[in-house]
Structures are given as structure tokens and as C-alpha cells.
C-alpha positions in Angstrom: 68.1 21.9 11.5 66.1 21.9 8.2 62.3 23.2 9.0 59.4 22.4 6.7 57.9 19.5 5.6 60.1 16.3 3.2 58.9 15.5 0.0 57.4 12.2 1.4 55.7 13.9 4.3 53.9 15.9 1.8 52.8 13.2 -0.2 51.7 11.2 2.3 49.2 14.4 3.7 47.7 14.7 0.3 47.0 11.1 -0.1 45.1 11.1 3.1 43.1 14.6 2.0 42.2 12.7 -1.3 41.1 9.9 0.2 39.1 11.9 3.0 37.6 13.9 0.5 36.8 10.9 -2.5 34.7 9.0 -0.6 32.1 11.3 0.6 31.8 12.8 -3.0 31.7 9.0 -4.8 28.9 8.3 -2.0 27.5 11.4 -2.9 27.4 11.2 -6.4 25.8 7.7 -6.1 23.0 8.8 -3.9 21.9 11.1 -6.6 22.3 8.6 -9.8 20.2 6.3 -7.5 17.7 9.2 -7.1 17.5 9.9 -10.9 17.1 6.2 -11.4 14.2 5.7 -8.7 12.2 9.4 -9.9 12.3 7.7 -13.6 11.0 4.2 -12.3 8.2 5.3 -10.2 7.1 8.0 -13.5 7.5 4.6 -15.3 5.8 2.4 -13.6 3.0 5.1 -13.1 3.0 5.6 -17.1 2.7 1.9 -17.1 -0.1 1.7 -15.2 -1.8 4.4 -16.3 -2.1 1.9 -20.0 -3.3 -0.9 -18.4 -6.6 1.2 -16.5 -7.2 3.2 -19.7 -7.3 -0.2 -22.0 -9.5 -1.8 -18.8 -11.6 1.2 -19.2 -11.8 0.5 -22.8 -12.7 -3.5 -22.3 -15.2 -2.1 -19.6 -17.1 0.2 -22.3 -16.9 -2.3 -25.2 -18.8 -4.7 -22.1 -21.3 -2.1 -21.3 -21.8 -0.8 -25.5 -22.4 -4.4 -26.8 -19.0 -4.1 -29.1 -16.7 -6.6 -30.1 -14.4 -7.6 -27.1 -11.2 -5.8 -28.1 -12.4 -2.8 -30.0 -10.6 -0.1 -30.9 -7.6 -2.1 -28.7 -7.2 -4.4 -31.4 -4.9 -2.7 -33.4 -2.4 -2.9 -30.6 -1.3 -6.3 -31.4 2.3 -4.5 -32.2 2.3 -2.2 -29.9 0.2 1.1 -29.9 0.5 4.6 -28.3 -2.1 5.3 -25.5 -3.3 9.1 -25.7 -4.8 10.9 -23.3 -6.7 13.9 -24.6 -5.5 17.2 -23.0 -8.0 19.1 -20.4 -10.7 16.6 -21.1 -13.3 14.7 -19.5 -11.1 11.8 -19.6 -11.4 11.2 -23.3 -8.4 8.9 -24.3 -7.8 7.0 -28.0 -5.6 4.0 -28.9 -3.2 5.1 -32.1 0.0 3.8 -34.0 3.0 4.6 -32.3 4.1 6.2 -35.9 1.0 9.0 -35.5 2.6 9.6 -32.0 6.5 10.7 -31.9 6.7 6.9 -32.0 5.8 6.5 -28.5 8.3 8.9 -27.2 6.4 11.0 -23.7 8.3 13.7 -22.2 6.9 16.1 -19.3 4.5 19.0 -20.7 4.5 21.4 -18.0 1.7 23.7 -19.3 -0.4 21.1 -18.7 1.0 19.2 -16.0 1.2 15.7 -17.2 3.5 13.2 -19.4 2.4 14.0 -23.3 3.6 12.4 -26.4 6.0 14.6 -28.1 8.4 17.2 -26.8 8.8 17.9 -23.3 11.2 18.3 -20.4 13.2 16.2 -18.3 13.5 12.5 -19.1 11.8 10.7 -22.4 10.0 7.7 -22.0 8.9 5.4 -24.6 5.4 3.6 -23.7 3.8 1.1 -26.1 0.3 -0.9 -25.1 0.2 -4.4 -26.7 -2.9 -6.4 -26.6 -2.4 -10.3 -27.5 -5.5 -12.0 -27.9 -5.0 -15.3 -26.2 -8.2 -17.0 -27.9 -8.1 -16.0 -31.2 -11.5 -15.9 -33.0 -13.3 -16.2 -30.3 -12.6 -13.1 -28.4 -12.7 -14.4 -25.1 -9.4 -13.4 -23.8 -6.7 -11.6 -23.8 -3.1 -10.0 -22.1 -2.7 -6.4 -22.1 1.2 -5.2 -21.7 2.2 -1.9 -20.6 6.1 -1.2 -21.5 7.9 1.9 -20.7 11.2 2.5 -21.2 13.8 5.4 -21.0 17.4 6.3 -20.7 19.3 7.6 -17.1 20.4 10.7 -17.8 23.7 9.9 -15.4 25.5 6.7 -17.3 23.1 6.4 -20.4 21.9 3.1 -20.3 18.4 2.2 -21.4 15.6 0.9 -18.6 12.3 -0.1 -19.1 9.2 -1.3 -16.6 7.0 -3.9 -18.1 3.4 -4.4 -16.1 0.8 -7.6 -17.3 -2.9 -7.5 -17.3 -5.0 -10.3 -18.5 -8.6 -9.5 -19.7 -11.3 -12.1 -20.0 -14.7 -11.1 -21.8 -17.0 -12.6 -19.1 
């Protein structure tokens, strides 16, 4: 009598050890693509909405200063980059994405918050446009936060896009 295992046998165990061990790591692989995907949405969305206060803000102080309704906003009509000074008093400008790495944010860990230019961990593009809906009179107008950035697992782009509308009561 033959001992040991046929050639069949054999096969047959390591089809059942593949399959045992492929589906935990596919499910486990996924869980973490999915994580990378929803880390990157919430920082977009944030980013996002982080545009939209600071060009409210900027609505808000042309209000309270007397200026024209969309100054210095209204040379986002193609999109512009919203900067946030570094360790200030909330001090924050409106400029060309061409001025700022065109756009492109990355993490700056010195200070502790998403910067134009180089970083670490995922880029993100953010543009601000400002449509005026009323032209010439100034009365209205939608503000549109986009911010987009590609998964580092799989490579395909993303982007978040949040809406404001402004009237100049």
C-alpha cells in the first residue's frame, strides 16, 4: 500500500488554502482603498468648504467696508486659488491659480494645515469660481468650491464640488 498523498489530493488542498486565504486579504485590501478614498473626501470636502466661508467672509467685509459687491472675488470668474496666510490672524487673499502651484495643496506639517505647494500625503487641486449671476448690477452671485485629487491605490482622479449662492442684500 502506497502512503502519501495523489497528485489530485494535493491539488485539491491547495485550492482550498488559496481560496481560504484570498478572500480575507481581497476584503482586506478593499477596506483600506475605501479608507484612503473616504480620509481624501472628508480633507476635500473640508478644503471645499473652507473656500466657500473664506469668500463669505470676503462678501461679508465688502458689506460692512462699503466696496463693490465682489471685490477682490471678482477675478475668480475662471477659477482662483484661495490662500490662507500662514500663522496669521486669519489674513487670507484670492490669487491666480498660476501665482499658486496652479492650485495644487498638499499637507505642510510644520504648520499643521493644507498649503499650496509641496507637501506630504495626497495632492489636491482647489479652485474658487465666482459667477456673477446679475451682471452689471452686482446683485448676485454663485460661489463654487472644487477640489479634486488622485487615490493613491488605483489612480483615478476625484473631485468634491460644494455651491454657495451670494446675494448683495
Amino acid at each position: 500500500m502506497n502512503k502519501g498523498f495523489t497528485i489530485i489530493e494535493s491539488l485539491v488542498a491547495i485550492t482550498i488554502l488559496i481560496i481560504g486565504v484570498l478572500g480575507p486579504m481581497t476584503a482586506a485590501t478593499r477596506g483600506i482603498t475605501d479608507g484612503y478614498y473616504a480620509q481624501n473626501q472628508l480633507i476635500a470636502t473640508h478644503l471645499a468648504q473652507e473656500a466657500l466661508e473664506l469668500a463669505s467672509v470676503q462678501l461679508k467685509n465688502n458689506y460692512a467696508n462699503n466696496a463693490p459687491f465682489l471685490n477682490n472675488i471678482d477675478n475668480c470668474s475662471s477659477g482662483c486659488a484661495v490662500v490662507v496666510k500662514p500663522k496669521s490672524d486669519v489674513s487670507f487673499s484670492f490669487e491666480t491659480c498660476s501665482i499658486n502651484n496652479n492650485c495644487k495643496m498638499a499637507y505642510n506639517a510644520t504648520e499643521g494645515f493644507y498649503r499650496y505647494g509641496a507637501g506630504i500625503g495626497a495632492e489636491f487641486t482647489r479652485t474658487l469660481t465666482v459667477t456673477d449671476l446679475d451682471p452689471g448690477n452686482n446683485t448676485q452671485a454663485l460661489l463654487e468650491a472644487k477640489v479634486t485629487w488622485v487615490n493613491k491605490i488605483g489612480s483615478t482622479q476625484k473631485d468634491v464640488t460644494l455651491y454657495r449662492y451670494a446675494i448683495n442684500y
